[in-house]
C-alpha positions in Angstrom: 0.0 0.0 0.0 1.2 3.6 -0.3 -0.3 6.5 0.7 0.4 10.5 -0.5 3.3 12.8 1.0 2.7 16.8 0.3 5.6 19.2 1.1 4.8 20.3 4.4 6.2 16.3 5.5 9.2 17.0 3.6 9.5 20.5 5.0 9.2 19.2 8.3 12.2 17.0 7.6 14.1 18.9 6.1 14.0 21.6 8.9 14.1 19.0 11.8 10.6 20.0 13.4 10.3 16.9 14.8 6.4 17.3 13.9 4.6 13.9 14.8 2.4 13.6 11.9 5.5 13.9 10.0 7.3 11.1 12.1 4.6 8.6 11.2 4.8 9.4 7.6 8.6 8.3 8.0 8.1 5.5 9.8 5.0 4.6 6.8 8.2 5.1 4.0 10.1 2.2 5.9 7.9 -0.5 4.9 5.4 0.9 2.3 6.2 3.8 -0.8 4.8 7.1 -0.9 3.0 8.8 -3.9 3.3 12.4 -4.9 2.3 14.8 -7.3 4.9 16.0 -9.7 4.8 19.3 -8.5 6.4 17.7 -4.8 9.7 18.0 -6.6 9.7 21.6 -7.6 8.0 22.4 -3.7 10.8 20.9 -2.3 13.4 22.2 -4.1 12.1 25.5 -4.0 11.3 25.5 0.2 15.7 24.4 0.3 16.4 27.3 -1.6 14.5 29.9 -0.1 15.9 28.4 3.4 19.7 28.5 1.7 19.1 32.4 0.6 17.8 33.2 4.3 21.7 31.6 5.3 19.7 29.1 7.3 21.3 26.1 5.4 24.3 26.0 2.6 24.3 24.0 -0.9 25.9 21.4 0.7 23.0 20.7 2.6 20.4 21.0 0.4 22.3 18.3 -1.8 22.7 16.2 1.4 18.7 16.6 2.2 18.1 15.7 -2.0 20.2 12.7 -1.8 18.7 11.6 1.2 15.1 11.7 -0.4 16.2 9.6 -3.3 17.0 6.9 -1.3 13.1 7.1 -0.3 10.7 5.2 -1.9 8.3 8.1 -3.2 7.1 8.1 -6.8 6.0 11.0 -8.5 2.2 10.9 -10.2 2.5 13.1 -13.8 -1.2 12.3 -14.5 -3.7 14.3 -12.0 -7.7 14.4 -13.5 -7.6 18.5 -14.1 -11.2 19.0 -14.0 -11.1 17.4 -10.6 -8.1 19.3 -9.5 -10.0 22.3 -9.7 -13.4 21.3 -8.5 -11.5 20.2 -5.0 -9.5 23.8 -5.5 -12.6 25.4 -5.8 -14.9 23.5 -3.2 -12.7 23.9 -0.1 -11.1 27.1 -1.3 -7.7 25.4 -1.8 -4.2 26.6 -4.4 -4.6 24.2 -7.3 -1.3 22.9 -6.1 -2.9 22.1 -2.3 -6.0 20.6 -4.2 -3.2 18.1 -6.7 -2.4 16.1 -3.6 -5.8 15.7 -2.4 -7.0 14.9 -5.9 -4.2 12.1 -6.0 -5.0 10.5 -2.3 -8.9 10.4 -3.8 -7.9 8.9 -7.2 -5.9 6.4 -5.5 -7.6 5.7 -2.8 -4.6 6.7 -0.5 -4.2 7.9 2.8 -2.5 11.5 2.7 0.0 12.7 5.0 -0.1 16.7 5.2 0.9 19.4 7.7 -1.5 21.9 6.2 -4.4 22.5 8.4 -6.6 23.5 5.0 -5.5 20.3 3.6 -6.4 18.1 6.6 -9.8 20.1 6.9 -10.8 19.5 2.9 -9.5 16.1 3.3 -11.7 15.2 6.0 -14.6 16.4 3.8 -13.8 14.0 1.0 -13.4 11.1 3.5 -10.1 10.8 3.1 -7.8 9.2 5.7 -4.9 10.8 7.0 -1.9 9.8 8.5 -2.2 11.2 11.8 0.4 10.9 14.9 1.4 7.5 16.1 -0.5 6.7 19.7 2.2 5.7 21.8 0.5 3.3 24.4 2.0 2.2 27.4 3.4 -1.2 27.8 
């Protein structure tokens, strides 16, 4: 099984926010893949560039970070239904590139792990799971 990965999982990475949403997501990519929208690679890229220009991190890192997610099992979905895409957009008042991973988790059927609180919200209106925080129980 796989479920979807947006940018605000990879952000969280990335930037070491130790967010536990974001930890379950990782945990998922040990033993299942991920699946995101093409536009994933450009968010990525861009949100390690923009952190590079603000001197919080140099090149070095960013390539570090990028090598690190291709060892990742996360495939990248170049065929999103557009008339969809913008229904979703337009229903829950979401960017078209917010409503791209929700249209993907529908399409597929997948759970989506997000960070974004508009995300989660339209998400729970389709009926579609999310990968929420791991419940630690005690032993």
């Amino acid at each position: 099984m796989s479920f979807v990965i947006d940018a605000s999982i990879t952000a969280s990475w990335a930037f070491l926010e130790n967010d536990p949403r974001a930890e379950s997501a990782f945990e998922r990519l040990l033993i299942e893949s991920a699946t995101a929208p093409w536009l994933w690679w450009y968010e990525v890229r861009n949100l390690l560039i923009t952190d590079e220009r603000k001197q919080n991190r140099n090149s070095a890192s960013t390539t570090g970070f990028l090598a690190f997610l291709a060892t990742l099992p996360i495939r990248l979905d170049a065929a999103p239904d557009e008339d969809k895409v913008l229904r979703l957009a337009r229903i829950h008042k979401l960017s078209v590139y917010d409503a791209a991973y929700l249209e993907l988790a529908g399409r597929e059927g997948f759970a989506l792990a997000t960070l974004d609180a508009d995300l989660v919200r339209a998400a729970r209106a389709e009926g579609i799971a999310l990968i929420e925080k791991k419940n630690r129980g005690k032993r």
